[in-house]
C-alpha positions, 0 to 999 in steps of 0.5 A, a space after each residue: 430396715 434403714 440403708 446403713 449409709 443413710 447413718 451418720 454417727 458422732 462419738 463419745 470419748 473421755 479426755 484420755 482417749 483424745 490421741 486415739 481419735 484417727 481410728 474413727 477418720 472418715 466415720 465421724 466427724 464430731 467427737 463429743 468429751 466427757 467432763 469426769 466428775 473428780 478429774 481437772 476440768 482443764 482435761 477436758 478442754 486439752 482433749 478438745 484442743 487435740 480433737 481439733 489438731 487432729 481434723 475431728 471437731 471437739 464437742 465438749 461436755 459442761 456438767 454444771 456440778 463439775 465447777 468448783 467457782 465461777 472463776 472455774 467456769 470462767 475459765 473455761 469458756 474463755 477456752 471454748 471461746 480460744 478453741 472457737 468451739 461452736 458446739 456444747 454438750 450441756 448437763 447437770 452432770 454427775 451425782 450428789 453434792 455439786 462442787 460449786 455454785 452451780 446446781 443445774 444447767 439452767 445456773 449455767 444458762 443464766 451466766 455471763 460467760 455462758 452467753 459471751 462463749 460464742 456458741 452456735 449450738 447446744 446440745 441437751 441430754 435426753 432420756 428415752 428411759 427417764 432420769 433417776 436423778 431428775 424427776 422433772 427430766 422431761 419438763 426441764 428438757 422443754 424450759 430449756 429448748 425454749 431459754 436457748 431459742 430465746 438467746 437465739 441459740 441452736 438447740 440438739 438433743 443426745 439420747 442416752 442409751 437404752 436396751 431397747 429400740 422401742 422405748 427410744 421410738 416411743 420417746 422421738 413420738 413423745 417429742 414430736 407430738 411435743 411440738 419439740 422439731 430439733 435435731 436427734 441423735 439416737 445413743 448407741 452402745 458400741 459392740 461390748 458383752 453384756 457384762 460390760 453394758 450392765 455395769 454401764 447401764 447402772 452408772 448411766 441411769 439405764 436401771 429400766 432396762 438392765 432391770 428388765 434384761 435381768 428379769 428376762 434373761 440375757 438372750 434378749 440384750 444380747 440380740 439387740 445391742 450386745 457385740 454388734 449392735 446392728 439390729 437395735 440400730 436398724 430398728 429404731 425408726 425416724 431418725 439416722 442420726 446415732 451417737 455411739 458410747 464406745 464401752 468395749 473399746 474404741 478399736 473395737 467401735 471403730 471396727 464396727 463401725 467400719 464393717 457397717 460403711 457409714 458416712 461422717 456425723 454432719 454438723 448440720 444432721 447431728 
């Protein structure tokens, strides 16, 4: 079992919860942004500007699908670049029809003002679980650490969340046999019911788990992540490096996090 204060820990918000930020002051350092499919991109970016007012370095998301034009995407960087944000968090993003000429983070890869941002680091999505919309999730995963390594670009990796500390064990070996030595950081549902965690775990692709949670009975989620998920923390080995998605809210996360005393996600760990 993992020493709690080995953990460190980024966080994830929308762009709407920007002002509740000081809850997490001392807990983290790195607060990542979600890009909503439907809502202003500029949103996402006015969240980052006050993540950074208020002392947290802003990790935006750039869902590809989400950019009506270059123009959009333009636009866009030339924030991040203002923001001298060093850090991204790429993806395809959202579901169906994209909302512009970009299909795919490798369309985003490939841009002008993608290689003009001044960006330090990347950070991809990865799947302990596999995607649904990607059925070449774990292929694509390896094409891009290796584009950005030849831009001389840092690459991380931010696991989506899974019931199950095994299949996040199984995915770091998959990795690591891999040959894929980059920076992990484990996704980590926040304390919620499981109510809740279900109706996430559709919308974020976790259909393997929530399936196999119905299947067996609740005790099972409940135990491992549900409330305080301390014990799907402490038995996910090889890494200390988490990523908390706050779904029963950011007081109760920060709470949580709290009473477990971990120090602040390093940029130089996440």
């Amino acid at each position: 079992m993992k020493h709690d204060t080995t953990n460190t820990w980024t966080l994830e918000i929308v762009p709407g919860h920007a002002e509740k930020v000081p809850l997490f002051e001392g807990l983290v350092e790195e607060i990542y942004i979600t890009m909503i499919p439907g809502k202003p991109i500029e949103t996402c970016l006015e969240a980052a500007r006050e993540v950074k007012e208020r002392g947290f370095l802003p990790v935006p998301h750039v869902a590809a699908r989400n950019f009506p034009s270059e123009a959009a995407l333009n636009d866009f960087f030339e924030g991040v670049k203002t923001l001298a944000l060093p850090k991204i968090l790429l993806l395809a993003g959202g579901h169906g029809a994209p909302e512009g000429p970009y299909h795919s983070s490798f369309d985003i890869l490939e841009t002008e003002a993608f290689r003009k941002a001044g960006l330090e680091t990347v950070a991809l999505a990865g799947h302990p679980e596999g995607n649904p919309e990607d059925a070449r999730s774990w292929e694509n995963l390896q094409e891009k650490c290796a584009k950005l390594d030849d831009l001389g670009i840092r690459v991380e990796i931010v696991t989506q969340w899974s019931f199950f500390p095994e299949k996040v064990d199984a995915y770091l070996e998959r990795l690591h046999k891999a040959g894929i030595d980059i920076p992990v950081r484990v996704g980590v549902p926040g304390p919620s019911n499981m109510k809740t965690l279900l109706k996430y775990a559709k919308i974020c692709g976790v259909s393997a788990s929530a399936t196999a949670i119905r299947k067996q009975g609740l005790n099972m989620g409940r135990l491992l992540v549900s409330n305080k998920p301390d014990r799907f923390v402490n038995e996910v080995g090889n890494t200390s490096h988490f990523h908390i998605y706050p779904f029963g809210g950011l007081e109760k996360c920060a709470a949580w996090l709290k009473s477990r005393q971990v120090g602040t996600g390093k940029r130089s760990a996440a």
